[in-house]
N, C-alpha and C positions, 0 to 999 in steps of 0.2 A: 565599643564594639571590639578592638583588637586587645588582644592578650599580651602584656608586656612580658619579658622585653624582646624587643624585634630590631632588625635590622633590613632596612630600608635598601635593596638592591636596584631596583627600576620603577623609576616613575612616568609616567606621559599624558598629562592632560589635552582636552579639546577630543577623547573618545567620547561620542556620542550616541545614546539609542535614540534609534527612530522607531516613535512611538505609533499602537493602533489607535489612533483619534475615534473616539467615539462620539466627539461633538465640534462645530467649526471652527468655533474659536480657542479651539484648544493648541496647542504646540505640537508640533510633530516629530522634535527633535527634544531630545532631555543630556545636559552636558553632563560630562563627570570626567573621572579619570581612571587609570590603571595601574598597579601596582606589582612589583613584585618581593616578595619580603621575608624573609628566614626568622625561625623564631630561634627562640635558644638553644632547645632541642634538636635543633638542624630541619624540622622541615619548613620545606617551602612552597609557599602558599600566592596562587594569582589572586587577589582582591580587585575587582571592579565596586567604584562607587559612583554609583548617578545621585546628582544631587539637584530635587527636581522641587519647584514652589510649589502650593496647592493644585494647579489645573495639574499638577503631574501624578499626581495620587492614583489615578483610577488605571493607571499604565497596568499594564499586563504582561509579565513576558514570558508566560508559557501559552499555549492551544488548548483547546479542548474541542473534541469533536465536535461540527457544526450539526448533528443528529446527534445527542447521548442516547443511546441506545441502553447504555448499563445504568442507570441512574446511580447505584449502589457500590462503585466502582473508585476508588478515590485515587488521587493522582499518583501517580507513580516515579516521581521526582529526587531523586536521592540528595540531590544540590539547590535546595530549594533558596530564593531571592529571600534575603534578609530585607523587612523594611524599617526605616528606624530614623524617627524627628524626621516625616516628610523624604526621605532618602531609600532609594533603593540601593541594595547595597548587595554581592554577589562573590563567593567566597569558595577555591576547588585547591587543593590540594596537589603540587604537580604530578604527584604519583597516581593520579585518581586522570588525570588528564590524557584523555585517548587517541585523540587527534585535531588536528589545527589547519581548518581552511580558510585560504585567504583568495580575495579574489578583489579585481576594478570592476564594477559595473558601468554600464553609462558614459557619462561624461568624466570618468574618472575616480568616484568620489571609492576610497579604497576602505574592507570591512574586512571583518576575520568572524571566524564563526568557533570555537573551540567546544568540542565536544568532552563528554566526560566515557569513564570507562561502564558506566551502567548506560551508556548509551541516548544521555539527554543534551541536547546542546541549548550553550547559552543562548541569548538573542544576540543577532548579530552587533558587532560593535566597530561603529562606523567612525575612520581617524580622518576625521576631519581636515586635519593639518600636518597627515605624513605620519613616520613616528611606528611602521611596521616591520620595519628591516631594524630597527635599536633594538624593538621588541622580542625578537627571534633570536640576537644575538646574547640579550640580555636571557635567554631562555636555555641558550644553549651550553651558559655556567654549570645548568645541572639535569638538564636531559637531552636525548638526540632526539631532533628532529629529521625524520627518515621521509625524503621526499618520493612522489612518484617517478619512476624515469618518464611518463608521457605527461605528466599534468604537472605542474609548478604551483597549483594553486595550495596542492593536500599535504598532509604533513601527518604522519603517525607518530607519536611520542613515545619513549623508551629510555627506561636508566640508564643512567651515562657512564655503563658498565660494559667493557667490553664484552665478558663472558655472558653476560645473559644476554646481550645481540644477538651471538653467536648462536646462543643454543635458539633461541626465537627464531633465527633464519634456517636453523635444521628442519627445526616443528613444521615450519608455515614457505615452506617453499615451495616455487610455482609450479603447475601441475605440467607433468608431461607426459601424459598419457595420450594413446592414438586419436586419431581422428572421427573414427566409427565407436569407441565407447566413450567420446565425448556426447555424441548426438543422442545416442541412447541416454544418457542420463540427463542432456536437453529436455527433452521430450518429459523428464518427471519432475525436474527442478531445475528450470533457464535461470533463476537465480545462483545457486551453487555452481553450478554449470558453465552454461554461456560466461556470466562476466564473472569468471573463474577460472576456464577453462580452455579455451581457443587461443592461442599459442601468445598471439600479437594482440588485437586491438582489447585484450581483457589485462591489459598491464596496469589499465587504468582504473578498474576498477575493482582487480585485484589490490591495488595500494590503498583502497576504502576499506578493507576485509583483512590484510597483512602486510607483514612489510614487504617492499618492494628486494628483489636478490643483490642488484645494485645498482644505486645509482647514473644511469647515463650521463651526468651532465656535471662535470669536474668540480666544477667551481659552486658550490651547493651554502645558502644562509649559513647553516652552522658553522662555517671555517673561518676561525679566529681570525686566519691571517687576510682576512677581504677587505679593502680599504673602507672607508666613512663611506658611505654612501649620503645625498642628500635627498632633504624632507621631500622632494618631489618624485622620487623611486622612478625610474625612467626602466626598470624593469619589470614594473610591477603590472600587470596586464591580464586580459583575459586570454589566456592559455585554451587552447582547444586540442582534443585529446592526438595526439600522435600519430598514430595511425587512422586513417578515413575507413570510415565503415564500407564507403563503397557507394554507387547510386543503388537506389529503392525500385524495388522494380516494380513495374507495372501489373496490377491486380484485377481480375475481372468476376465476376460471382457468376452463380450459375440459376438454374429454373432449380423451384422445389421439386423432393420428390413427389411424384405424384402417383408412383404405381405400386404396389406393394405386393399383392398375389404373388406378382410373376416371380419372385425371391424367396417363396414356399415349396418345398416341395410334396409330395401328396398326401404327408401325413402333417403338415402344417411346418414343421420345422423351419426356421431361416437360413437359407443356404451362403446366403454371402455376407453377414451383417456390416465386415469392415467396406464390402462397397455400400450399403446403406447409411453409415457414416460421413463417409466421403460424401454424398450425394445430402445427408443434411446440411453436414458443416458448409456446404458452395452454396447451396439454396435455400436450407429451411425445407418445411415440409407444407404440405395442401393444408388446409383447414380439414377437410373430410377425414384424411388420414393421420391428424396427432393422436386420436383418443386410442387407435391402437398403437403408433409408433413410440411415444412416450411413456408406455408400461415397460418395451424394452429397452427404451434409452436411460429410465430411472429403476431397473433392475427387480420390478414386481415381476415380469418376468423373463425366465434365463432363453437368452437368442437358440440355444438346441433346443429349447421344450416343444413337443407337440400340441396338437391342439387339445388332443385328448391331458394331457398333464396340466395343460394350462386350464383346462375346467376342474382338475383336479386342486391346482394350486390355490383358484380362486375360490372353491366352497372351504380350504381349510381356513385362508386368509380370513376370508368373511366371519366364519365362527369365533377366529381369535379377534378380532375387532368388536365386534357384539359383546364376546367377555368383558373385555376394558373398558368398552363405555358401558356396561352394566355397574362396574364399578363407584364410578362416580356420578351417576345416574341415581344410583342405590344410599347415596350419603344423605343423611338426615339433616336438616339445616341445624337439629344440638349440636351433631358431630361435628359439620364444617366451624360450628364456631369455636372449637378445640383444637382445631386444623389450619394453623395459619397460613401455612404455606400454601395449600391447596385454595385458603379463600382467599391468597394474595394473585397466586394463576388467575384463577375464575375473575378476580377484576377486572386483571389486566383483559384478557381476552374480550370481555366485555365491553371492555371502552372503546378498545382496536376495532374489533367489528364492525362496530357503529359507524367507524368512519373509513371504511377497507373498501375501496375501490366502488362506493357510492354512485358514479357515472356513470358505469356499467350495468346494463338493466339485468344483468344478473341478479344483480346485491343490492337496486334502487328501489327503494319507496320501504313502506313502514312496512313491518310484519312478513316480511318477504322472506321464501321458503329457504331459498338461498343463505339467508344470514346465520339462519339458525343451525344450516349442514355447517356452516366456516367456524361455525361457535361449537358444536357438537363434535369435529373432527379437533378443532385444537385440544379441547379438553381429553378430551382421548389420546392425544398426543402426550398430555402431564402423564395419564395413566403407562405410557410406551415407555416414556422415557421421561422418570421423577426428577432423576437429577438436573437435567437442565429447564425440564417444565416448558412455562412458556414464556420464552422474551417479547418486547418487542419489536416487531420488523417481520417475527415469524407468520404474521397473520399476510403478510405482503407476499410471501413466497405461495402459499397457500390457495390463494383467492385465482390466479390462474390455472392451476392444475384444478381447483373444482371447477372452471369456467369450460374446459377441453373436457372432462371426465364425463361430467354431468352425474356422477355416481359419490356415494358417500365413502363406499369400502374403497374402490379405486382410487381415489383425491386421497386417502389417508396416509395406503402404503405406497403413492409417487412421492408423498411428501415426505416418509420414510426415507427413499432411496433419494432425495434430493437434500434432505439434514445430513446425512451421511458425508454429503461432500461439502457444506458450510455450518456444520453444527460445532464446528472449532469458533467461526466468528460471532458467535453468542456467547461464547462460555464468560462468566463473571470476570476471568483476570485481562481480557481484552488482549490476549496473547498472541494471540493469532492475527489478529487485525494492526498491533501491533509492528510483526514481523512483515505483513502485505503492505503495509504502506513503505517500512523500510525497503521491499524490495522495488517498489514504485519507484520510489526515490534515485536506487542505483540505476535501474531502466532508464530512466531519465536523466539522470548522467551523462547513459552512454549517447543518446540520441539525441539531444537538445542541451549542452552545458550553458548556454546565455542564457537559457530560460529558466535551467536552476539557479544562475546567479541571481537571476532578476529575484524569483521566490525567495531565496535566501534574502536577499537585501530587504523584502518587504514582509520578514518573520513568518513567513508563508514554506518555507523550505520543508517541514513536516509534512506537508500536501493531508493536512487533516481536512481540509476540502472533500477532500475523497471520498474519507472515510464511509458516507452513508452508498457512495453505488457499489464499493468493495463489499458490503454485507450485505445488502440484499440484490447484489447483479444486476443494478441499475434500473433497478424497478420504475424508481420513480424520475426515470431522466427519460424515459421512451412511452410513446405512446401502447397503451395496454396491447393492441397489437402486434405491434415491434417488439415487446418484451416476449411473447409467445415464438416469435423466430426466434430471437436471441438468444433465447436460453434452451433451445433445440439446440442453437450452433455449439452452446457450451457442452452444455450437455456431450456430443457425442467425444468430448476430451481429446481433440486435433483442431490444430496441428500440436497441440502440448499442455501439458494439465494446468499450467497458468493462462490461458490466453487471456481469462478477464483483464490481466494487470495490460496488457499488448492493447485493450480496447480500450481501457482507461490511458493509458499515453496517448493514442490516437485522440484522443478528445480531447486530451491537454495540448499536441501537439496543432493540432487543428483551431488553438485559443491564442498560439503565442502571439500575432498580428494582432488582436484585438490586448493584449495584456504587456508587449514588453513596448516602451516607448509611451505607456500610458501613461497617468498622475495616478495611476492604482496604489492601495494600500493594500493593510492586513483585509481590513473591512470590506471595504471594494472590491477585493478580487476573491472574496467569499461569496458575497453579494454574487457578485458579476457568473459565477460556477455555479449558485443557486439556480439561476435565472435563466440557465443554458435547458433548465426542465423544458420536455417536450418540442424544443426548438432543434435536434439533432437528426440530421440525417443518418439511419441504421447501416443502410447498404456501405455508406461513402467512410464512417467508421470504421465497418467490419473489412474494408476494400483496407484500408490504410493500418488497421493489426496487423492483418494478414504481410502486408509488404514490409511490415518493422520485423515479425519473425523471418520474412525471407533473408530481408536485407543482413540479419544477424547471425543466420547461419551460413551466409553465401561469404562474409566478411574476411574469413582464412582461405585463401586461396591454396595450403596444402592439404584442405581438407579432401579436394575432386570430388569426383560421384561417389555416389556412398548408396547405396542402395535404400538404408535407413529415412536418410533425407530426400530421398525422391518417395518413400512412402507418405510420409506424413507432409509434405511438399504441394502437394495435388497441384501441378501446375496443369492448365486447362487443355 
């Protein structure tokens, strides 16, 4: 496996992965060691080897979505695990090395997670018998290790060049911008933003994103001149971030809207829609009034138009609808067999349908008129929009706006105005989905770091758990009724165009008593976020987002009143 000749810098056996057991008598632990090594050519290279018996074979150490949704999507790995005579074997380059976190979980037992610069981290590797502070030092012959000032755990890596520091810290220095166009651009991206942006408690997870301006804390790993430390690291700890966010403030929801008229005035127009907003996002809306409230919250039609325009809007819509399903209405079965892609759609849809929200006497029993609108609208969907056709998950989005419409034209273009705002997490490169979990991740950072320890320690830190309520907004985690509020409250885009990800921490966060302290694994605590289907309370979710965005914009106390923040705030 290794390319002679090399020279052997750091070695430390008894690093261990903890493996996902797939079966009981399998080993949960696979021993190996770590290495650091210079070749002839000067670079230098970290090699991990596990070196594991038979039952250790079936080990896994990457994720893959527990929904694949893209089937056709292949992994995107750049540092892919060598296996070789029964061994796993793991191979990065230090220049390719992007950052290094180390953390104690539990009772102690200390891991490190090293990431690479395309953004895939190893599996954790857990030092058994000490052996992380050699590590570091031995690392820091040829890069810097650039800690956070609030977290001790994270480590950004960088040539051990002065000059390119320097200029790195010109590029990537921390923002100080005011207080009021911080919140404005909260409001469009709390990822860039918030744990970017607010002066103080984003120090922490600005050092996940850049390097940190300067170290706070003197005496920092890389300094040659630090005594031996012993294999029992009596500093090595779980570090909690710096600055306190603050308490969480208490959240109360409101009544649906239930009146609608009175916000017209006598040519039909909407006179106030951002209080119509407000008044979804606290409550949700009546069952009586989605089928007209959701045409303007998913943009078929614009909040000024009259009633007279919106009759106008809806016979053009209707005509262009008719075109495009005429189109594949009108394909010959010779044709479709020339036409692979189109006869690849029509399967897909085909199969989905069959089994789309079956419980609901909409869509229940054979032959049912319903099935054939959810089959007839997707398909016309390929004809709207070829390029991305039809995934699947898209017949999940679907299946409620026909449920509230009752209409074929109307269900087509809500679903229109509703791809618009998730038609990135279909796309073929999983880009998007991607980058949302990434932002989950730093979310959960800031709000719970034991519980990302805990997931990092059980290869679980990717939160690809997730993945399937990130792409279709938690369809199938809420009862079909609860997802008809829920995606009102998203829908009206407040208090901020992410809140999904604020509703997914709440759900994480509302798991960590059931999940840190447990004998969970990779499997188990896959298993165990499966299993949460249907079992969530909506209200007490949506009460506990809401109080994580409070709590994260309330967190800078030079921020004061800001007018911005009392907009989108809606406190009761």
């Amino acid at each position: 496996w290794f390319v002679f000749p090399l020279q052997l810098i750091f070695e430390k056996e008894g690093v261990y992965l903890h493996t996902n057991a797939k079966r009981s008598n399998q080993d949960t632990t696979i021993p190996g060691f770590i290495r650091i090594v210079e070749r002839v050519s000067k670079t230098v290279e970290v090699h991990i080897q596990i070196k594991g018996g038979e039952e250790d074979t079936n080990f896994d150490p990457g994720y893959e979505p527990d929904w694949a949704v893209i089937s056709t999507v292949k992994k995107d790995r750049d540092h892919a695990p060598v296996k070789e005579s029964g061994q796993w074997a793991f191979s990065l380059p230090l220049s390719e090395l992007y950052s290094l976190r180390r953390a104690r979980f539990s009772l102690g037992r200390n891991f490190l997670v090293l990431t690479s610069r395309g953004g895939h981290p190893l599996p954790p590797l857990h030092f058994h018998r000490g052996g992380t502070r050699e590590l570091l030092r031995a690392l820091h012959r040829y890069i810097i290790l650039d800690p956070s000032p609030v977290d001790g755990r994270l480590f950004l890596a960088y040539p051990n060049d002065s000059g390119e520091q320097s200029q790195a810290f010109d590029r990537l220095q921390l923002l100080d911008d005011g207080g009021s166009d911080l919140v404005t651009r909260f409001i469009h991206d709390p990822y860039a933003t918030t744990f970017g942006g607010f002066s103080k408690v984003t120090n922490f997870f600005r050092a996940a994103l850049r390097p940190p301006e300067s170290p706070i804390h003197p005496r920092t790993v890389q300094d040659p001149s630090l005594p031996p430390q012993p294999d029992d690291e009596p500093g090595f700890e779980l570090i909690t971030c710096g600055v306190e966010l603050g308490p969480r403030p208490d959240v109360t929801r409101g009544q649906p809207l239930d009146k609608w008229e009175e916000f017209l005035d006598p040519e039909g127009r909407v006179q106030n829609p951002e209080r119509i907003k407000e008044l979804v996002f606290r409550g949700g809306i009546t069952p009586t009034l989605r089928k007209e409230a959701w045409k303007f919250l998913l943009g078929f039609y614009p909040w000024n138009s009259t009633r007279k325009e919106r009759d106008d809007i809806l016979r053009v819509k209707t005509d262009e609808y008719f075109r495009m399903k005429v189109q594949w209405k009108s394909i010959s079965e010779e044709q479709e067999m020339r036409n692979s892609l189109l006869r690849g759609y029509r399967n897909l849809i085909e199969r989905d349908v069959s089994r789309t929200d079956r419980h609901n006497t909409f869509f229940s029993g054979n032959d049912n008129p319903g099935l054939t609108l959810l089959h007839d609208v997707l398909m016309t969907y390929c004809m709207y929009n070829f390029d991305l056709g039809y995934v699947q998950g898209m017949s999940d989005l679907l299946a409620p706006l026909l449920f509230v419409t009752q209409n074929e034209v109307e269900s087509f273009w809500c679903l229109t105005g509703f791809m618009e705002l998730v038609h990135q997490n279909f796309e073929e490169s999983q880009e998007a989905m991607k980058q949302q979990l990434l932002q989950l991740s730093i979310l959960l950072k800031a709000l719970d770091p034991e519980l990302c320890d805990f997931l990092d320690s059980q290869d679980s830190g990717s939160l690809c758990f997730c993945f399937r309520w990130l792409l279709i907004w938690f369809k199938r985690e809420f009862s079909f009724e609860d997802i008809l509020t829920l995606w009102e409250v998203l829908w009206t885009r407040l208090p901020c165009e992410n809140f999904h990800l604020l509703i997914a921490c709440s759900i994480l966060e509302s798991q960590r008593g059931e999940l840190i302290g447990s004998d969970h694994d990779f499997n188990t605590i896959l298993k165990h976020i499966n299993e949460l289907t249907m079992k969530l309370d909506l209200q007490s979710v949506l009460r506990g987002a809401e109080a994580i965005y409070l709590q994260l914009i309330q967190c800078d106390p030079t921020l004061g009143p800001d007018p911005k923040v009392e907009k989108h705030c809606f406190s009761s």
